[in-house]
C-alpha positions in Angstrom: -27.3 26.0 1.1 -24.7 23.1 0.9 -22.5 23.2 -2.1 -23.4 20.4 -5.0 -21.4 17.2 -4.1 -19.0 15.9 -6.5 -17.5 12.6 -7.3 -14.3 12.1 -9.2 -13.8 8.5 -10.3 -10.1 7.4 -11.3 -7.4 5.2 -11.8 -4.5 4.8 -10.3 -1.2 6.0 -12.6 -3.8 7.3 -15.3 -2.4 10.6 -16.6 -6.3 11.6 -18.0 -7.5 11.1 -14.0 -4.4 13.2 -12.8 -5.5 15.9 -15.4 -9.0 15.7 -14.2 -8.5 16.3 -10.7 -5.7 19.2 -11.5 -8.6 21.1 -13.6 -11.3 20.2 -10.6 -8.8 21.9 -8.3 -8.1 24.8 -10.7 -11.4 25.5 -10.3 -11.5 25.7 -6.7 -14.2 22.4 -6.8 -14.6 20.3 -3.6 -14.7 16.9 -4.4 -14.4 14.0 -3.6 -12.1 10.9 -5.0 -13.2 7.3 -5.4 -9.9 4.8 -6.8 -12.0 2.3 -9.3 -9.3 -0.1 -9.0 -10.4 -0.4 -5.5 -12.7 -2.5 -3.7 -15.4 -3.1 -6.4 -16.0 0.6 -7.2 -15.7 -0.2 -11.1 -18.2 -2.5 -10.7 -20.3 -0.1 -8.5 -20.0 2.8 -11.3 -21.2 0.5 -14.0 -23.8 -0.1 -12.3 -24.5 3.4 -11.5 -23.5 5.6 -14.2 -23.5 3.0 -17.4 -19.7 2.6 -18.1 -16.3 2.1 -16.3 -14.2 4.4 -18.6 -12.3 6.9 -16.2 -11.9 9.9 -15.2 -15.5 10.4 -14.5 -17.1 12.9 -12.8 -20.5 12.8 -11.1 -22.6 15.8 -9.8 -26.0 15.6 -8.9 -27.3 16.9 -11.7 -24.7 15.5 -14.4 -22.4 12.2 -15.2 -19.2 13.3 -18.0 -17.0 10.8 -19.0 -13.8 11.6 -20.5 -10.9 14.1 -19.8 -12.5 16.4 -23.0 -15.9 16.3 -22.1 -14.2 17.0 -18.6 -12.9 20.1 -19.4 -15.9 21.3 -21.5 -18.3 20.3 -18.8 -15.8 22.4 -16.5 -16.0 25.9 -18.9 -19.8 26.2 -18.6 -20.6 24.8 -15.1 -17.5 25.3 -12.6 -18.9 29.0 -10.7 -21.4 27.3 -9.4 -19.5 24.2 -8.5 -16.8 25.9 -6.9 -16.8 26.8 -2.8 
């Protein structure tokens, strides 16, 4: 069974994003990153998810918004997450 896909969505130079993807390595999380400041993507996550506040992180089952809700999302739900 493939592993659940994950999106991280960041800006460049943002210290919150940085901390994001150190916890989503951490963890051991595959994932994959998406620059908003970058062709339209802020506009595309919007659109998609309802805000452009970063880091965001997007799993099939789950949108969290915010470094803090981040890291709480992380404590429950990164075993099965993780390769």
């Amino acid at each position: 069974m493939p592993l659940p896909r994950v999106y991280l969505f960041v800006e460049r130079g943002n210290e919150e994003c940085e901390e994001a993807e150190r916890l989503l390595a951490s963890h051991n999380i595959p994932y994959e990153k998406i620059y908003v400041d970058e062709n339209h993507a802020r506009g595309a996550m919007l659109w998609e998810y309802g805000t452009k506040e970063v880091p965001l992180i997007a799993t099939p089952d789950a949108v969290v918004v915010g470094l803090e809700n981040i890291r709480e999302f992380l404590a429950r739900n990164a075993k099965s997450l993780s390769k």
